[in-house]
C-alpha positions in Angstrom: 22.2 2.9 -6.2 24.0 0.3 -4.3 22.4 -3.0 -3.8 24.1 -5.4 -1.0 22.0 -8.6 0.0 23.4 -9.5 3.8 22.2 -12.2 6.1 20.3 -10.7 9.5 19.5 -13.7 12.1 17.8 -15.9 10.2 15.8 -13.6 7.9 17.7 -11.8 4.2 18.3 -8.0 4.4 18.4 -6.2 1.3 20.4 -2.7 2.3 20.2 0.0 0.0 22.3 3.1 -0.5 20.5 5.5 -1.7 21.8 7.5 -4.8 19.8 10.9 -3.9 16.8 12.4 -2.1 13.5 11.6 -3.9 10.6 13.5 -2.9 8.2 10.8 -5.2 10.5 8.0 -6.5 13.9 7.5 -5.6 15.7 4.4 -4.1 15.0 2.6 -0.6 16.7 4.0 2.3 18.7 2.7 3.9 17.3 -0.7 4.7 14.5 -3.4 3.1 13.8 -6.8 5.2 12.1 -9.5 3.8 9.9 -11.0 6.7 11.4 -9.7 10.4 7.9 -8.2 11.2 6.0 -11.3 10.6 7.4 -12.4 14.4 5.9 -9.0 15.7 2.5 -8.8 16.9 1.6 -5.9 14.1 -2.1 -4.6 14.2 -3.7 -4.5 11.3 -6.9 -2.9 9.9 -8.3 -3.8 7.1 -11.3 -2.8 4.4 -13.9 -5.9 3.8 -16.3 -6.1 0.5 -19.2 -5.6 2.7 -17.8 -2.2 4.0 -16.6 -3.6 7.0 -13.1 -1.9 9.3 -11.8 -4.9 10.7 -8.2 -5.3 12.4 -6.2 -8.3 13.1 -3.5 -9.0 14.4 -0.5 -10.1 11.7 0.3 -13.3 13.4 -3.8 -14.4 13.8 -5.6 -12.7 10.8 -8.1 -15.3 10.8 -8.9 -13.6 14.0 -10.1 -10.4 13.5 -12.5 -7.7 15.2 -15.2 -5.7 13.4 -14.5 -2.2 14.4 -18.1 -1.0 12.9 -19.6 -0.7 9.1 -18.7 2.2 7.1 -20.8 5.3 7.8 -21.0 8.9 7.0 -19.8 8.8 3.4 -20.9 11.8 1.3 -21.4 11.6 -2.7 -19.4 8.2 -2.1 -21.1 5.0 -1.5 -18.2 2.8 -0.6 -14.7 2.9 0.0 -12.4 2.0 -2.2 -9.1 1.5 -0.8 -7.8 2.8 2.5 -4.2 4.1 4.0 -2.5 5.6 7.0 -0.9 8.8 6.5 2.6 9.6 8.1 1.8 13.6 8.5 -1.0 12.8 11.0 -1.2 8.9 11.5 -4.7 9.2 10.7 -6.3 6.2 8.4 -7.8 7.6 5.5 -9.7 6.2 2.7 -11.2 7.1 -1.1 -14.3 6.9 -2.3 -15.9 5.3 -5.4 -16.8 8.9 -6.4 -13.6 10.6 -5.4 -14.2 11.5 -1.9 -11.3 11.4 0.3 -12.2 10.7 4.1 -10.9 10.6 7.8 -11.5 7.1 9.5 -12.2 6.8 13.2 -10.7 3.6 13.8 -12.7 3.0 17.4 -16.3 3.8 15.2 -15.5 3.0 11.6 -17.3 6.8 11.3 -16.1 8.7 8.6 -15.5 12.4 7.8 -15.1 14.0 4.5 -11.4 15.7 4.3 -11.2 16.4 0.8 -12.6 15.3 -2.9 -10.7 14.3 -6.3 -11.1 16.5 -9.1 -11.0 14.1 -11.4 -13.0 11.1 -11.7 -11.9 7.8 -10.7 -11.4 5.1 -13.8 -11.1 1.5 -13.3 -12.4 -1.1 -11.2 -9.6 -2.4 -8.7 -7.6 0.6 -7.1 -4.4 1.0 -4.9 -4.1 3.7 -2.7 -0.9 4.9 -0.8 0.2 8.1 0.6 3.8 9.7 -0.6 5.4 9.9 2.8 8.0 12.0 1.1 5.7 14.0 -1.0 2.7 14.3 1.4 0.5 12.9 -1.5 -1.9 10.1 -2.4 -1.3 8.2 -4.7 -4.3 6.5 -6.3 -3.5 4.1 -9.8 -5.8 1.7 -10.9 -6.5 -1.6 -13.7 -7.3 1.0 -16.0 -3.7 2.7 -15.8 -4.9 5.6 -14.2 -2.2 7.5 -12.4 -3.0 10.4 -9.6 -1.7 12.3 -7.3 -3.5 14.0 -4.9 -3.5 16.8 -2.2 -5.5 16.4 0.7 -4.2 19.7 2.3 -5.0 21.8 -1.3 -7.6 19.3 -2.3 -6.1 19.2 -6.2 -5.5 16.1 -8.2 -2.9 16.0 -11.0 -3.2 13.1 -13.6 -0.2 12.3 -14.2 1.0 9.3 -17.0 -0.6 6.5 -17.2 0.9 2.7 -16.1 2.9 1.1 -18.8 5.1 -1.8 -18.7 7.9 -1.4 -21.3 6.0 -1.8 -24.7 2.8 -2.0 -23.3 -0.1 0.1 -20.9 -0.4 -1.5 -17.3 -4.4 -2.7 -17.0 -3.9 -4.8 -13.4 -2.5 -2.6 -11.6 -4.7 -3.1 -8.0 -2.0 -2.6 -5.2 0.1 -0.1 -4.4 2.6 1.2 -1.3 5.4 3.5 -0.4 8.2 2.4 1.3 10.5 4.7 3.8 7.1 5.9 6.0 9.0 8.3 8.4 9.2 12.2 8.4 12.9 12.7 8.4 13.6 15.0 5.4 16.5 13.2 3.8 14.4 9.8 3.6 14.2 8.6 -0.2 11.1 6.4 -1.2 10.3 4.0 -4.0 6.4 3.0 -4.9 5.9 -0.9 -5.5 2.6 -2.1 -7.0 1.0 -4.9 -7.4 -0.3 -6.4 -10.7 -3.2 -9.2 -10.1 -3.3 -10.7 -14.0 0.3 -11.0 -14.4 0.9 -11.9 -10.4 4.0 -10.0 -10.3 5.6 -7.0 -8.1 6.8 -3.9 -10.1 8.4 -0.6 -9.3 6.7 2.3 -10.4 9.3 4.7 -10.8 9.7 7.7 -11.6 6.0 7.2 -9.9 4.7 10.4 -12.0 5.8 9.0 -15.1 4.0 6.0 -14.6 6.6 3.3 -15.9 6.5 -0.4 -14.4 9.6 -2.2 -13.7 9.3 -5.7 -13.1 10.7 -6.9 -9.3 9.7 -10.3 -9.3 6.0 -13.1 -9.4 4.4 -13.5 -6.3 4.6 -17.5 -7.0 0.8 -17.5 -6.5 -2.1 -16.6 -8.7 -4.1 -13.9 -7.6 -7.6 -12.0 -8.4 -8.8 -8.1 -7.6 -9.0 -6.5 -5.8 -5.8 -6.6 -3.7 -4.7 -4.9 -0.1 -1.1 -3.8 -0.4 0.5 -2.0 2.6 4.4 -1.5 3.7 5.3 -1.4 7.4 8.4 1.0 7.9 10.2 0.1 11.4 11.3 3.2 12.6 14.8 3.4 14.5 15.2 7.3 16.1 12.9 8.5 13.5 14.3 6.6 10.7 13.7 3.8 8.8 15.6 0.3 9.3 13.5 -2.1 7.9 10.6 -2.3 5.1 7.7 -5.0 5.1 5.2 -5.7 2.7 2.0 -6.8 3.5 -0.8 -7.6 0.8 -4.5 -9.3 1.2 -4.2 -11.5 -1.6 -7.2 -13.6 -3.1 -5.7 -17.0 -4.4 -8.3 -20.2 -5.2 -11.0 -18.6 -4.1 -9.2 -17.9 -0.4 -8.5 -14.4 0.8 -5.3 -14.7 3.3 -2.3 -12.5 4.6 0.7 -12.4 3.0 3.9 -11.0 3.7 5.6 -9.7 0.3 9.5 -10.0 -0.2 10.1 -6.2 -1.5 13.6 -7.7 -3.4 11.6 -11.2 -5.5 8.6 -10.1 -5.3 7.6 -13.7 -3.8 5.0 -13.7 -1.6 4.3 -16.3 1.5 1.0 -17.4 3.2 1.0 -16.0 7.0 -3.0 -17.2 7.6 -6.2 -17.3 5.6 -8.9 -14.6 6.5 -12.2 -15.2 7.8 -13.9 -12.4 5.8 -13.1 -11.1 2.5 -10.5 -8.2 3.0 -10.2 -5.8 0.1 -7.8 -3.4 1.1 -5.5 -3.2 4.4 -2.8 -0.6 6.2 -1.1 -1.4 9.4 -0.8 1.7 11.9 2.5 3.6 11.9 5.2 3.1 14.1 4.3 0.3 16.1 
């Protein structure tokens, strides 16, 4: 993999040659930006604590409208972390007892799409889908490590988080990168980890190993909302955001997440206490 850091107007663009196809873990492709998105005005939904679907706008998140309350959960009696997924551009979200669901985001309604066949362990969870694999990925502060298919509604465990020497246990964010459907796009998991306040690579994402990318700069407490936006040029990917719902002295805010340092910056404080967000694709 090539690595080349460029300037792009006045925001850093990390472009990435990709070394081959990765259907779950590979390199970025072709191109990472740091903060271009924050000038957009992105929507974005997020999860609250009280079971709230909220959505925002990236440059007001203070300001932010209650789409409705959580209802028609099954077996589940709150959501757990919550994603958009690139096959359909539906939002979906997990349950605390595995249930995977469809989110009307003009009602907040849910409806029951699938269920984990294996239980759920830990307390803080990220959730992403594999835009590659057409998977969701579910880890956890316990080190749990899943993969799930909503179409054959089957769950593989696969290894649990480790840093090198040592097993993951704050692992509470995670996101793809590369959300498009072209079928020679590469993608790379990040997660976040809310004790030691740093960004890692999981990759290979099956085999559950953490690399390091860089500290956010700020300290941070579970849960945590992690979501990449993909900007999409002809059906491809030319530029990578993060975005994470970080908790930081007892304030909740947005934060747009430099993929390359891991560093994190302030964009606005919330107004309610948002758990989990993703931002609609291809805005």
């Amino acid at each position: 993999m090539h690595l080349l850091l460029v300037a792009a107007g006045a925001a850093a663009v990390l472009s990435v040659q990709p070394s081959a196809r990765a259907e779950d873990g590979g390199a970025l492709d072709p191109v990472s930006t740091v903060e271009t998105a924050t000038s957009r005005r992105l929507t974005v939904f997020g999860l609250t604590a009280d079971q709230q679907l909220v959505s925002f706008r990236v440059a007001n998140p203070a300001h932010h409208r209650v789409v409705g309350t959580i209802s028609g959960l099954s077996g589940d009696t709150a959501l757990v972390g919550i994603d958009f997924r690139v096959q359909d551009g539906k939002l979906y979200g997990v349950g605390n007892a595995g249930g995977i669901y469809a989110i009307d985001t003009e009602s907040a309604t849910t409806t029951r799409v699938s269920q984990l066949t294996v239980p759920l362990n830990g307390a803080s969870f990220g959730v992403d889908f594999n835009p590659a694999a057409n998977a969701l990925r579910i880890v956890s502060d316990a080190g749990q490590n899943l993969s799930h298919s909503v179409d054959a509604n089957t769950t593989t465990t696969q290894t649990a988080l480790t840093f090198p020497g040592r097993t993951a246990f704050a692992v509470t964010g995670a996101a793809y990168v590369n959300n498009d459907l072209d079928v020679s796009t590469a993608t790379t998991l990040f997660d976040i980890d809310s004790v030691n306040n740093v960004v890692a690579i999981q990759s290979p994402p099956a085999g559950g190993v953490l690399v390091t990318a860089g500290a956010l700069g700020v300290d941070v407490d579970a849960p945590v909302g992690f979501d990449i936006y993909s900007t999409l040029r002809n059906g491809l990917t030319v530029h990578n955001t993060g975005f994470a719902a970080l908790t930081a002295g007892g304030q909740g805010g947005l934060y747009v997440v430099n993929l390359l340092t891991g560093h994190a910056r302030l964009v606005g404080q919330f107004s309610t206490r948002v758990v989990d967000l993703a931002l609609p694709l291809d805005q």
